[in-house]
Structure formats: structure tokens, C-alpha cells
N, C-alpha and C positions, 0 to 999 in steps of 0.2 A: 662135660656136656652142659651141665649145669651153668657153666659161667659165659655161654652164648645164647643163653633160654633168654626169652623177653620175660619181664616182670610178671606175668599171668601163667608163665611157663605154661602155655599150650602150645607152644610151639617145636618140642627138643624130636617131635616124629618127623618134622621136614629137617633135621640137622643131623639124625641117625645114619644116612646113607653117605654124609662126609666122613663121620666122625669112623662109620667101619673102614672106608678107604684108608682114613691114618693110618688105622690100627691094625689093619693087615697090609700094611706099607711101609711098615714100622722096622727094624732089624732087632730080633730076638737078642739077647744076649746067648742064650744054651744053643741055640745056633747058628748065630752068625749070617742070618739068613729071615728075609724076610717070610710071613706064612702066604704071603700072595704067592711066591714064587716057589715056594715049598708045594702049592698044592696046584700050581699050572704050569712049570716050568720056567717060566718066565716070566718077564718084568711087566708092569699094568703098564699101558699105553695113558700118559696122564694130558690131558687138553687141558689150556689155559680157560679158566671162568672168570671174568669178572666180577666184582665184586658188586651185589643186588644191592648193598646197604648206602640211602643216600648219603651224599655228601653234602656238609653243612661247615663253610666258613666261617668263623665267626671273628673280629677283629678282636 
């Protein structure tokens, strides 16, 4: 989490609700199985997000 914080790191509480999607999206190794689907039967439904972070071309 730390290595998407901006420099003043006040920001890692808007980056919390991705970073638990990961990690309960994740497949366990002791079970083979992710704990999203362990604890709701089934798979998150995931929508595509574009990315907020602007783009800068630089030559």
C-alpha cells in the first residue's frame, strides 16, 4: 500500500477499499481458494475502472 501513497501519505484511506478487493481476490495457497468466495460462494463480479491518474507524455 505504501508504494501507491503519494509523498505526504495522506492518501493510503482512499486506496484501502482496492487494495482489500486484492487481497480477498487473491487465491490462498492452504486453500486453493479465494476468501471472497469462501465467505459468499461465489466470484466478485469485477467492473472495469479507469485509471483517475492523469496522463503525461513527455518526449
Amino acid at each position: 500500500l505504501h508504494l501507491f501513497c503519494n509523498k505526504r501519505q495522506d492518501d493510503w484511506n482512499e486506496l484501502l477499499p482496492d487494495a482489500e478487493f486484492q487481497y480477498n481476490n487473491h487465491v490462498h495457497s492452504s486453500t486453493q481458494m479465494t476468501p471472497f468466495f469462501l465467505d459468499t460462494g461465489r466470484h466478485p463480479c469485477m467492473e472495469f475502472k479507469p485509471c483517475a491518474c492523469p496522463s503525461k507524455i513527455t518526449p
